[in-house]
N, C-alpha and C positions, 0 to 999 in steps of 0.2 A: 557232210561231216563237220561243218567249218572249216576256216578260212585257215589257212597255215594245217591243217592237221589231215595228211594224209596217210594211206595205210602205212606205208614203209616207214615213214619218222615214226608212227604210233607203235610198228612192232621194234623201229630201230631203238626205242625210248623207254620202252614198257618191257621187252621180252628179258632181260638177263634179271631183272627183279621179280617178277613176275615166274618165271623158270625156279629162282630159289625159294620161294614161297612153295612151287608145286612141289620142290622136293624134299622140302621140310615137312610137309602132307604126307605125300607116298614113299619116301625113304629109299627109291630107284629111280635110275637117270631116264630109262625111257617111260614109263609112266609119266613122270616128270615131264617131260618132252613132249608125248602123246596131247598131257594135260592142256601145256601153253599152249600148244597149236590148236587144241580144242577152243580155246579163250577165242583165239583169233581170227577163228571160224565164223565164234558164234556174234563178233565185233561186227564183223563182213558181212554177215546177214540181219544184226539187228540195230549194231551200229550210231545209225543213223536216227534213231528213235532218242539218241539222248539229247535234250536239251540243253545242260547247260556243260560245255564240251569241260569244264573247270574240272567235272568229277570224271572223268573219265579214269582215272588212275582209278579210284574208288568202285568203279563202274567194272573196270576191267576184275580187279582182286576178287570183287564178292561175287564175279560170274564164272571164276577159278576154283574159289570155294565150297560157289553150288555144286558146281561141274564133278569134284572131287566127291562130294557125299554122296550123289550118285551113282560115280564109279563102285563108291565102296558099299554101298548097296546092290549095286550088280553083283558086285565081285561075292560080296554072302552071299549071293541065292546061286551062284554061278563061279565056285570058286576056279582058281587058276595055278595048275601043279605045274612049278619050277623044277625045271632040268637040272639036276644035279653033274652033270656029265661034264662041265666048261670048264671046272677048276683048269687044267690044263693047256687052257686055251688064255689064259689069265696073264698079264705081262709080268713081270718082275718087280719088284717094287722098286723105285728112283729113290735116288738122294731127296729128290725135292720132297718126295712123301715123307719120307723120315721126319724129313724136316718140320713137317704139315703135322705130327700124331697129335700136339695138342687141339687143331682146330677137330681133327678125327675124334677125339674123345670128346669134344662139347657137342659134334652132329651125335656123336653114339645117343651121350647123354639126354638131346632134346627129342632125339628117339623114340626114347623111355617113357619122355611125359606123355599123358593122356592127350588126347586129339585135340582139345577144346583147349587145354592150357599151352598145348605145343603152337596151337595157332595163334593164338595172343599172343605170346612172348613175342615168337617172329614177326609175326607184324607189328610190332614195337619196337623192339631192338635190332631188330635185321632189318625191316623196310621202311621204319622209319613212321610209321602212320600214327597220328594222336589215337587217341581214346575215340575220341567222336567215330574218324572213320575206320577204325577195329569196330566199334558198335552197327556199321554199318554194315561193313562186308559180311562179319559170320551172322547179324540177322539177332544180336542180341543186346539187351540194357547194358547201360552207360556202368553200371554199378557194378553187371555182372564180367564187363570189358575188367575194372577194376580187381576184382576179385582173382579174377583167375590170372591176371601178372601176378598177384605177390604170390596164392598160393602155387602158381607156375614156375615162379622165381626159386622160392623156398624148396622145391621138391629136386629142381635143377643143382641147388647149393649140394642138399644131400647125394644126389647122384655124384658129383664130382667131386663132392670132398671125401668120399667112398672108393672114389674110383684112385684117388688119389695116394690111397693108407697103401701099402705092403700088406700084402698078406700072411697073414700068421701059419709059420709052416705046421 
């Protein structure tokens, strides 16, 4: 794998960026969860195959990303009926959450967006990746990485500044 880069630094390094990428995809913690461990599976078995260890961050996202289109092709041919029975089982909401409803109305809102613009944004503004490697991971042109921030951007503005107005009784 290289020198210095062992699995435990790699998932110590990689997993909580990586984790929020998956659940700005599937919208649930364990999915989410399921996802990254999938990534880290698939590091452990193939790993070793990357040559220049520099991309490996890049290496890791766009093997999360496959991993995810996948899922969600299983998941159509093979859907999965949620338990509605837990409410119940549900804690209380904390001060701290209170605290938190704005960061909760911007995940609501990036929700909303469509799969391809909610992936770019986040890999942009949440994790931080140029343009180059957003073109990398989701497997698509430089231009169309471009395209879908602003019109990613712009659909996100409408959401929140919607979400924002009173509603007219």
């Amino acid at each position: 794998m290289g020198e210095g880069l062992d699995f435990n630094n790699l998932v110590e390094c990689h997993y909580r960026p990586l984790y929020q990428f998956a659940l700005s995809l599937t919208r649930d913690t364990a999915e989410a969860c399921d996802l990254t461990q999938q990534t880290f599976c698939i590091w452990a078995a193939k790993g070793h195959q990357l040559r220049d260890i520099s991309k490996v961050k890049t290496w890791l996202f766009t093997t999360l990303y496959r991993e995810f289109l996948v899922s969600q092709r299983r998941q159509t041919r093979f859907p999965h009926i949620e338990l509605e029975d837990a409410a119940s089982e549900l804690p209380a909401v904390s001060p701290a959450t209170v605290n938190q409803l704005d960061s909760a109305q911007l995940v609501e809102a990036l929700g909303q967006l469509d799969e391809g613009y909610r992936a770019a944004v986040v890999l942009f503004y949440l994790e931080d990746h140029s343009y180059n490697e957003i073109a990398q991971i989701l497997d698509i042109p430089l231009g169309t990485v471009k395209s879908r921030l602003t019109r990613g951007l712009q659909r996100l503005h409408v959401l929140l500044t919607n979400a924002q107005r009173p509603h007219a009784a």
